[in-house]
C-alpha positions, -999 to +999 in steps of 0.1 A: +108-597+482+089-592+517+054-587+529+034-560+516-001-547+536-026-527+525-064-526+537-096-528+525-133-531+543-153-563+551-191-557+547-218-574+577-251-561+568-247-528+564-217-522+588-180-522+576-153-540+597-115-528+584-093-559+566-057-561+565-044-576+531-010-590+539+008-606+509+040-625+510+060-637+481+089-661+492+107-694+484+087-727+476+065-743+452+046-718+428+014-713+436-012-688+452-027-696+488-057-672+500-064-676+540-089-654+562-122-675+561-130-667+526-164-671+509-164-687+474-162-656+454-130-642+473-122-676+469-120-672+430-103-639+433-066-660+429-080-663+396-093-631+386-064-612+401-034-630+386-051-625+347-058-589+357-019-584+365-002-605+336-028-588+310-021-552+327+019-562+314+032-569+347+055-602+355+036-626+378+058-643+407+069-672+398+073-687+436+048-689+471+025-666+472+002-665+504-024-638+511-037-635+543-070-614+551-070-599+589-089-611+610-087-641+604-124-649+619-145-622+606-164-638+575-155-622+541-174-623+516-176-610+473-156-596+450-148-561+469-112-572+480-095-577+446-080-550+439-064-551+475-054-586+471-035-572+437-024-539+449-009-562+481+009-587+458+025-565+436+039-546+465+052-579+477+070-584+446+088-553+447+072-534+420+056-505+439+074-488+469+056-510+498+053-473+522+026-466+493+006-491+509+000-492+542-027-458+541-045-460+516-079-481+512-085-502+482-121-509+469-132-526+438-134-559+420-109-563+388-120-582+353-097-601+339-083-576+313-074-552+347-103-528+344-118-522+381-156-529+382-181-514+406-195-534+437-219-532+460-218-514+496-192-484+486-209-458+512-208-484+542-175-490+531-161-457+528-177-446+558-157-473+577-126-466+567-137-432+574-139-439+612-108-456+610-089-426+599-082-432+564-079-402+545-074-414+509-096-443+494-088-460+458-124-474+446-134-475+410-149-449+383-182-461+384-182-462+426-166-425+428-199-407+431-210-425+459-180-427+478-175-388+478-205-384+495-186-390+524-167-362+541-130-354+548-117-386+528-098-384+496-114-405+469-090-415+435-113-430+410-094-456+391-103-470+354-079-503+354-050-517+377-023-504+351-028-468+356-030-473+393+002-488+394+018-469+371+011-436+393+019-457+423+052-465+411+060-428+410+038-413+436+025-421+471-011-423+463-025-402+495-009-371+472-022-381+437-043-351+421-064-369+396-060-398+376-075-401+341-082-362+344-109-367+369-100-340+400-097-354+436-122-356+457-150-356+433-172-323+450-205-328+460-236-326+440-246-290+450-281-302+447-280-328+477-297-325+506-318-298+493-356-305+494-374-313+458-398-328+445-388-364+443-375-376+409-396-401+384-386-438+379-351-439+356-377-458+329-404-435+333-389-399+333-407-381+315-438-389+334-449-363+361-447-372+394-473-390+413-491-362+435-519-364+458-544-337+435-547-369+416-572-389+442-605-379+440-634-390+460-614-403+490-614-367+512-613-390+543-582-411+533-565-381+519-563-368+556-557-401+571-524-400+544-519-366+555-520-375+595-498-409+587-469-385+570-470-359+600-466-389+625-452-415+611-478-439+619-489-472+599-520-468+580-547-499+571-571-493+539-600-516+535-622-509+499-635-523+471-611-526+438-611-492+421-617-469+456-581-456+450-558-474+477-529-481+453-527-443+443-532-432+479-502-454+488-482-443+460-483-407+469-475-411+507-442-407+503-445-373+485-460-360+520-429-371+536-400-345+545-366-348+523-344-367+540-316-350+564-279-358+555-274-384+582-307-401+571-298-400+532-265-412+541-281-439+564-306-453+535-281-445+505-258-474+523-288-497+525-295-496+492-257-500+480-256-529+499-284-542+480-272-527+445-308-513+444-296-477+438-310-460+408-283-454+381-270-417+382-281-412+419-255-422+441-277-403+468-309-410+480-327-379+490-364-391+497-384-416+515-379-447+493-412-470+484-411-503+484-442-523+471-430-562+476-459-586+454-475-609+477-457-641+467-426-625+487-411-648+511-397-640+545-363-637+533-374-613+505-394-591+529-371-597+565-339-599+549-316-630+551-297-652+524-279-683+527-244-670+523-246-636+518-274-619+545-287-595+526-315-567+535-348-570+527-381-552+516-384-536+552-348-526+553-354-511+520-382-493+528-365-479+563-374-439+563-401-444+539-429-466+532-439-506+526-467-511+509-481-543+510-512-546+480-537-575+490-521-578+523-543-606+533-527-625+503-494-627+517-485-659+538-493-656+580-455-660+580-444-629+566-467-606+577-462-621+617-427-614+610-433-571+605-444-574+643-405-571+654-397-546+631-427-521+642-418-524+671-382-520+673-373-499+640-348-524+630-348-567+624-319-591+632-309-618+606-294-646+630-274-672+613-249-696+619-216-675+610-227-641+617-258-626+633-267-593+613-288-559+625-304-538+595-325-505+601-360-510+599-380-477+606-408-476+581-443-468+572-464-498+570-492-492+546-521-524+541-546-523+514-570-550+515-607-558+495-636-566+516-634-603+500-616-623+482-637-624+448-623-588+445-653-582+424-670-546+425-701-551+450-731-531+435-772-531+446-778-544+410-752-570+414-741-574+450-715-597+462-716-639+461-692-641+489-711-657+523-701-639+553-681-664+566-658-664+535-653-625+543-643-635+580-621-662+571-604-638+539-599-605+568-589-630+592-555-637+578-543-603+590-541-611+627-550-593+656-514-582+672-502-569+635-536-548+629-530-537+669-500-520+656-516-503+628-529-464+636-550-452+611-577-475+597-595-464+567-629-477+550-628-467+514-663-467+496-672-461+459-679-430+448-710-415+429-701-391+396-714-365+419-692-370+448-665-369+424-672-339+407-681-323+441-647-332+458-627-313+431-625-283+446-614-296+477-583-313+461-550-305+470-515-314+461-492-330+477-466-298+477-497-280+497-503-312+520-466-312+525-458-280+539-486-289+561-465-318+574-435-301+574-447-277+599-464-302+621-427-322+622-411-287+635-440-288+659-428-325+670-393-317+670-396-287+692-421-302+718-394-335+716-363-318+717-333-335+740-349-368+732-338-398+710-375-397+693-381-381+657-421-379+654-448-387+677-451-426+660-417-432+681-423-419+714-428-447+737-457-453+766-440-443+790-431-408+782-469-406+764-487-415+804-457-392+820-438-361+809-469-357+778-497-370+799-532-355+790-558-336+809-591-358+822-612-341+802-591-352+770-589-387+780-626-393+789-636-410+757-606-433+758-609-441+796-645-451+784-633-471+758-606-492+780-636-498+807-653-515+779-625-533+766-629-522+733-594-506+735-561-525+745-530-508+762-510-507+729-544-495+714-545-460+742-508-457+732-517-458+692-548-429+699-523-408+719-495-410+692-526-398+666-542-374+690-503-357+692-501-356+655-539-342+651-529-311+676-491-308+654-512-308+617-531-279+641-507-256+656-525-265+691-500-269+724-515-309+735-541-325+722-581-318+731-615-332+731-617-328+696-584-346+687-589-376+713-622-384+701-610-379+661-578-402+668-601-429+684-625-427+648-591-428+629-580-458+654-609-478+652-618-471+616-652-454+620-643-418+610 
């Protein structure tokens, strides 16, 4: 008996960090010591691993065991390292060639019986041993999807512990075909990463997807939706119940491109980590939407946890959309805390043991009423909130959040007429979506050689430099700051729109005409 080492991967945030599993079986009392600042789940693993060996029909080492779990002072936390730990031990005790050992990683939590259950964060942690130059991964059935997705590294599905050791015992595992007749690696959906329409809710499959033809009545938020998508900007919709800002929300994110391969890969891990993938889809191929209810705390919507950090609704919602219904509703601490994350694309979870960075790049999207009574305002039977109620209800969105809000939209009933009238302007989102599409080839050319994706992302200083504006274009908005009734993040906000109006248009920069309609959109009097 000697020391065995295998590896395995140590999740923070959304970033793997590669683990040594040392095990040592030697002289001295019987018993089972785990070291490596453990968390109190791998601290229960002694447990789970030791009945997954004895009922998989292998002897258990009756003398010292130690595991140790390198480095020592990165934090380790869950489940993920048990079938290391067990793979390690029973190399210690001489039961599988220890040389199998040492390339391979090993991924997945073990029941008691010995069957290998799926965990959370299999991309992230694939895609770290990746980069560390593994080229054979052990994870279990459930997780093989998922961790194929990654290129150039061998993944062996495994059903139980037994039939991994068994093959072990006969076969170094970076040269194992298949196990359980499953062929290694697992190929590649041949579907991925090719634009479609994005797939109904697992519950609700059969349902058609939402599509923009569907809102009627709202011509001017329909564009707004359509100007959001091509630029990536945030979007605020004020109107009475019933006006349609739920459905316009909801269909955003069918305006939106597919996601790229490095994006899908990007937002698949997110979700992993937060075992919120869809069952069946180990890859997520479109902007995701996330709709948190108002009651959400800061944790919920920033992401935190106190022991494992976890990502949160605008982590979530990173290359897609966050919707927040009633926004006015939600406490002043949550929605001061999306100020950081507009700004930066990404939010950092500080805490005593580990500081943690998650991707945040998302499209804000507030819908608010006009009052809080949320009761349908007619001439007949008008309103019974004072003014002053109204201030005090819009005045829980602050100033700086709505200063980082684009597009501003007034949403107002609409007469049968206007209804029936606007039907044969209505189009669906797969029209309105080509339309973006080409506008974000327009962006990508005219931003080509920088770090910035749409116009939403480029910063001030290349906006009053290399894509300053003619005079004549900026006249209204010089106006405008003279009078102070725009702000220096506000000029920045029009010129982002104004770029994204003269993309949806095919024009070179923007004009008079898209200055002056960016400034309505910006202001909220279009």
């Amino acid at each position: 008996m000697a020391v065995a080492r295998t590896r395995s991967v140590a999740l923070v945030g959304v970033s793997g960090h590669v683990v040594e599993v040392e095990a040592d079986v030697g002289h001295g009392l019987a018993g089972v010591s785990l070291i490596g600042m453990l968390d109190t789940a791998l601290s229960e693993a002694r447990d789970r691993v030791r009945s997954a060996v004895v009922n998989s029909r292998y002897p258990w080492p009756d003398a010292r065991v130690t595991i140790s779990l390198f480095p020592a002072s990165l934090p380790k936390r869950g489940s993920i390292f048990d079938l290391a730990i067990a793979v390690a031990l029973i190399g210690a005790a001489g039961l599988v060639p220890r040389r199998h050992l040492s390339q391979p990683f090993f991924i997945g939590e073990l029941g008691l019986d010995g069957t290998l259950r799926p965990v959370r964060g299999v991309l992230p942690a694939v895609v770290a041993a990746a980069e560390a130059g593994a080229r054979t991964v052990v994870v279990p059935m459930a997780n093989a999807a998922e961790a194929a997705l990654v290129p150039d590294v061998r993944v062996i599905p495994v059903p139980t512990l037994a039939e991994l050791i068994e093959s072990m015992r006969t076969s170094d595992p970076a040269r194992l075909t298949s196990l359980d007749g499953i062929p290694d690696p697992l190929p590649l959906p041949p579907q991925a990463f090719q634009p479609a329409t994005p797939a109904a809710p697992a519950s609700d499959q059969i349902a058609r997807p939402p599509d923009l033809a569907d809102v009627a009545g709202q011509a001017v938020a329909r564009r707004a939706l359509e100007v959001c998508a091509a630029g990536g900007h945030n979007l605020w919709m004020l109107g009475q119940p019933g006006t349609g800002k739920t459905m316009l929300a909801e269909r955003l994110p069918t305006l939106l491109p597919a996601l790229d391969r490095d994006q899908a890969l990007e937002v698949t891990s997110i979700h992993s980590v937060a075992g919120t993938l869809p069952p069946g889809r180990p890859l997520l191929e479109h902007a995701p939407f996330v709709a948190p209810h108002h009651t959400a705390t800061v944790a919920a919507v920033i992401g935190g946890g106190s022991t494992v950090v976890r990502p949160g609704a605008v982590s979530l919602a990173h290359r897609g959309v966050l919707f927040l219904d009633e926004a006015p509703e939600y406490p002043a601490r949550v929605l001061d805390s999306l100020r950081q994350p507009l700004e930066s694309g990404q939010v950092t979870v500080a805490r005593a043991a580990v500081t943690v960075t998650f991707p945040a790049r998302f499209l804000l999207v507030l819908a608010a009423n006009p009052c809080p009574c949320a009761e349908p305002s007619t001439p007949e039977n008008p309103c019974r909130c004072t003014p002053s109620e109204r201030r005090r209800y819009l005045a829980r969105l602050s100033g700086p959040l709505l200063d980082r809000v684009d597009v501003k939209v007034r949403l107002t009933r609409s007469t049968r007429r206007e209804l029936l009238a606007d039907r044969q302007f209505i189009e669906t989102s797969a029209t309105v979506a080509a339309r973006v599409l080409t506008a974000r080839e327009n962006t990508a050319k005219r931003l080509a050689g920088t770090p910035w994706r749409c116009n939403a992302e480029v910063p001030s200083q290349a906006l009053h430099g290399r894509f300053r504006l003619p005079s004549p274009a900026m006249s209204p908005l010089y106006r405008c700051l003279d009078t102070g009734e725009l702000s220096a993040r506000g000029l920045d906000r029009v010129l982002r729109i104004a770029w994204s109006l003269a993309d949806l248009t095919g024009k070179p920069q923007p004009e008079l005409t898209e200055t002056t309609t960016a400034l309505a959109m910006w202001t909220g009097l279009e």
